[in-house]
Backbone as a chain_set.jsonl record, in Angstrom:
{"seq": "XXXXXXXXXXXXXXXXXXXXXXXXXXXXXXXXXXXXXXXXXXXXXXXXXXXXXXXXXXXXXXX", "coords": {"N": [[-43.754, -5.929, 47.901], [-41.225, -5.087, 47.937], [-41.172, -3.088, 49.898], [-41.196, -4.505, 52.368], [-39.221, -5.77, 52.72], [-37.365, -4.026, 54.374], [-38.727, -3.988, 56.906], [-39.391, -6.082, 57.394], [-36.443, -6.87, 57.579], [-34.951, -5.726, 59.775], [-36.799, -6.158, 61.909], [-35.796, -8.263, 62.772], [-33.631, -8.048, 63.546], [-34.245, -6.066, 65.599], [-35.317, -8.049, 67.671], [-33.354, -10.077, 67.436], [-30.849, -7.706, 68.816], [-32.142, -6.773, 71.066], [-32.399, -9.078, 72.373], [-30.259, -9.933, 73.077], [-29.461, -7.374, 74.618], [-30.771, -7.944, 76.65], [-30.002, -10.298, 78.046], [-27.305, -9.274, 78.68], [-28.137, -7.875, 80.967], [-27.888, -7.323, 84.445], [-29.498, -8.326, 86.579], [-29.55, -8.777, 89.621], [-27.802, -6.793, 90.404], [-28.559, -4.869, 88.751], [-27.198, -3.218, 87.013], [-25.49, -3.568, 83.586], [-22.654, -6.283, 82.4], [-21.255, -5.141, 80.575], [-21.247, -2.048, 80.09], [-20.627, 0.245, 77.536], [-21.037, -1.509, 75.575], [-23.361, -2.29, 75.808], [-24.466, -0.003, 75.708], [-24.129, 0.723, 72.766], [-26.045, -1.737, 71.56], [-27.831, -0.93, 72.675], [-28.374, 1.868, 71.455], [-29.095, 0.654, 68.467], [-30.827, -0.979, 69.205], [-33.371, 0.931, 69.731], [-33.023, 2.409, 66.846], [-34.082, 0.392, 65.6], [-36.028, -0.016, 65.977], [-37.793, 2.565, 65.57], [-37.544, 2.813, 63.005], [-39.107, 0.003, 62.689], [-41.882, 1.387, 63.485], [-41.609, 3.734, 61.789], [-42.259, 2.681, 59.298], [-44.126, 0.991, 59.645], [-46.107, 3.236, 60.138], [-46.253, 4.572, 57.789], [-47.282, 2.412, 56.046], [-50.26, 2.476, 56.696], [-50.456, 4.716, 56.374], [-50.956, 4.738, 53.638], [-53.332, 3.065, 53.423]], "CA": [[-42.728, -6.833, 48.407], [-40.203, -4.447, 48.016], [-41.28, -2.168, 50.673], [-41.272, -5.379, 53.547], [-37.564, -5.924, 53.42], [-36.948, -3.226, 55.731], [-39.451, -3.791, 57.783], [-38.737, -7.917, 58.248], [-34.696, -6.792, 58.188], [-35.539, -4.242, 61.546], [-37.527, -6.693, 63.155], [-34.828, -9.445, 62.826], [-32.43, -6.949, 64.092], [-34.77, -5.604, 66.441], [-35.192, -9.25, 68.527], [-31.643, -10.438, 68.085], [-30.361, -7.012, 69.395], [-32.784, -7.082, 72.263], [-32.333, -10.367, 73.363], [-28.556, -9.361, 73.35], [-29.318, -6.418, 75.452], [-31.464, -8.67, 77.944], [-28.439, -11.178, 78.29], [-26.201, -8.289, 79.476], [-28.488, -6.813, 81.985], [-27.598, -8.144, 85.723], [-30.705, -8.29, 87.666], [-29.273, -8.459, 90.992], [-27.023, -5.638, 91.117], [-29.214, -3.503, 88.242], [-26.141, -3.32, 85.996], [-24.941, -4.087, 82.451], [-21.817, -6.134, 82.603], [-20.217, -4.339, 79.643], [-21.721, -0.617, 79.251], [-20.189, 0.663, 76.442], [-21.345, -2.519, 74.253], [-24.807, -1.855, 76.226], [-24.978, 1.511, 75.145], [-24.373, 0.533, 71.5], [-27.236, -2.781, 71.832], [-29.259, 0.154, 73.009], [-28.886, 2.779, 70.299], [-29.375, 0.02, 67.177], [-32.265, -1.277, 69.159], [-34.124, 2.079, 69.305], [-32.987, 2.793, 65.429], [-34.497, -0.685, 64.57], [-37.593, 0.263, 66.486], [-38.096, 3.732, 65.037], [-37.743, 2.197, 61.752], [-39.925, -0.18, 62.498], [-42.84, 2.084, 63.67], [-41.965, 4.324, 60.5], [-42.668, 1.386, 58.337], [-45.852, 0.432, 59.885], [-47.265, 4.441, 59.967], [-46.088, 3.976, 56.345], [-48.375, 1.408, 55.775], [-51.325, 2.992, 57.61], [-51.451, 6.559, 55.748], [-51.425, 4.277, 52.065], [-54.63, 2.542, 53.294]], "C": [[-41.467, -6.068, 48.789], [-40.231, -3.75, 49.628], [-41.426, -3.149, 51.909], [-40.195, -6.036, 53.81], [-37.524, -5.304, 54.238], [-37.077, -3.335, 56.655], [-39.007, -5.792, 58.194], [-37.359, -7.601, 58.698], [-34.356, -6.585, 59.788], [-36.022, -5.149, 62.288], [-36.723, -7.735, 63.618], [-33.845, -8.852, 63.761], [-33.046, -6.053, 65.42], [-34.667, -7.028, 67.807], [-33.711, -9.475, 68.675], [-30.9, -9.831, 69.731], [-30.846, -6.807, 70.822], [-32.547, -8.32, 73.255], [-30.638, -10.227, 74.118], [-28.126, -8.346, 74.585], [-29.804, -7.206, 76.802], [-30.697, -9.287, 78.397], [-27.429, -10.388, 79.31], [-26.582, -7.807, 80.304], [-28.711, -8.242, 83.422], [-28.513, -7.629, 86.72], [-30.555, -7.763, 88.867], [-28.624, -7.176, 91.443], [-27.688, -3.983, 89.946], [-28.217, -2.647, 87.161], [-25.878, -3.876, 84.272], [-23.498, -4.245, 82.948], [-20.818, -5.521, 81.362], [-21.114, -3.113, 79.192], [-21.783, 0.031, 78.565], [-20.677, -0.528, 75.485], [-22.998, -2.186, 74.697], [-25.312, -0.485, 75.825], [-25.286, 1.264, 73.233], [-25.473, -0.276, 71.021], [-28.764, -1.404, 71.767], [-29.793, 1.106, 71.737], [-29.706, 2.045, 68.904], [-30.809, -0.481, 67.837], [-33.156, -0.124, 68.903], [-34.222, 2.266, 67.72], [-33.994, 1.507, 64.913], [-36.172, -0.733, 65.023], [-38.176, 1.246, 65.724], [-38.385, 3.104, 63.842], [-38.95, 1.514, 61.103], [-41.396, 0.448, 62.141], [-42.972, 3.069, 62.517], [-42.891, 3.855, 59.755], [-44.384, 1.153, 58.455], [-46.722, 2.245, 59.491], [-47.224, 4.665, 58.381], [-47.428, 3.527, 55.346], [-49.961, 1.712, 55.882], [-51.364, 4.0, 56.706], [-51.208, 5.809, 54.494], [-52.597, 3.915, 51.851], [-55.694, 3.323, 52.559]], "O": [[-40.779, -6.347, 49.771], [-39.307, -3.953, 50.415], [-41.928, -2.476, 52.81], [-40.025, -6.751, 54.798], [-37.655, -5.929, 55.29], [-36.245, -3.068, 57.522], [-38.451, -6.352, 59.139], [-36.968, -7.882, 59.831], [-33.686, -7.193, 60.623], [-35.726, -5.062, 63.48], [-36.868, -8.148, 64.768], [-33.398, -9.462, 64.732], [-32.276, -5.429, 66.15], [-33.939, -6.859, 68.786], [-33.002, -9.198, 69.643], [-30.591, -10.356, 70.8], [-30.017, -6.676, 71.723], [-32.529, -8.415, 74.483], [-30.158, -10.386, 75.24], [-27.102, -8.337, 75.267], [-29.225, -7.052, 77.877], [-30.453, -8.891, 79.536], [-26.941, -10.773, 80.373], [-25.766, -7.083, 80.874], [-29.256, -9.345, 83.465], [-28.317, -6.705, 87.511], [-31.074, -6.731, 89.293], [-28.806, -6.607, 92.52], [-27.496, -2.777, 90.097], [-28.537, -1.586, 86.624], [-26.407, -4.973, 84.093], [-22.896, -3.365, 83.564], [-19.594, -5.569, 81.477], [-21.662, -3.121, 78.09], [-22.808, 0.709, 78.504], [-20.595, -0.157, 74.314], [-23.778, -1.837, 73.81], [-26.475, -0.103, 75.69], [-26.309, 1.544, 72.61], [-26.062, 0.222, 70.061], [-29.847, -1.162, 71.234], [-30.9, 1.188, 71.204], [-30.66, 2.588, 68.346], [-31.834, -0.424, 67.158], [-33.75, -0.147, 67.825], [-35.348, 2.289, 67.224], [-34.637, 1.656, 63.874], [-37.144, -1.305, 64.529], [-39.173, 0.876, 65.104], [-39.567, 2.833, 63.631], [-39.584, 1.743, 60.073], [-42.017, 0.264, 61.093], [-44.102, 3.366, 62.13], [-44.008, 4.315, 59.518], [-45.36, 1.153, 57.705], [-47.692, 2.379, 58.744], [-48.279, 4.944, 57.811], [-48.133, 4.007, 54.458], [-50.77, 1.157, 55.138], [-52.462, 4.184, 56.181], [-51.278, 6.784, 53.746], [-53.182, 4.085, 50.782], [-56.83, 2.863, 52.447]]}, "num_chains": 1, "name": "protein.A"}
């Protein structure tokens, strides 16, 4: 149980932050309208990805 906080926390934080990033991105012109908050959206998504994918290879070499 312990060891599936992280991994639910990350994924919560993974969607949010994504959907957040999708919001900001302007189709038509191929833009974020705030870049500097888009850059940050960006880095925490990756970290909450990595994390994830830790988690799971984690999981996989205990089997």
């Amino acid at each position: 149980m312990k060891n599936n906080v992280p991994v639910f926390t990350f994924s919560i934080v993974a969607i949010i932050v994504g959907a957040a990033l999708y919001k900001q991105f302007n189709f038509e012109t191929l833009r974020f309208e705030k870049p500097a908050l888009a850059i940050v959206y960006l880095i925490v998504f990756l970290f909450s990805i990595f994390i994830l994918i830790k988690g799971f290879r984690k999981k996989r070499s205990e089997k």
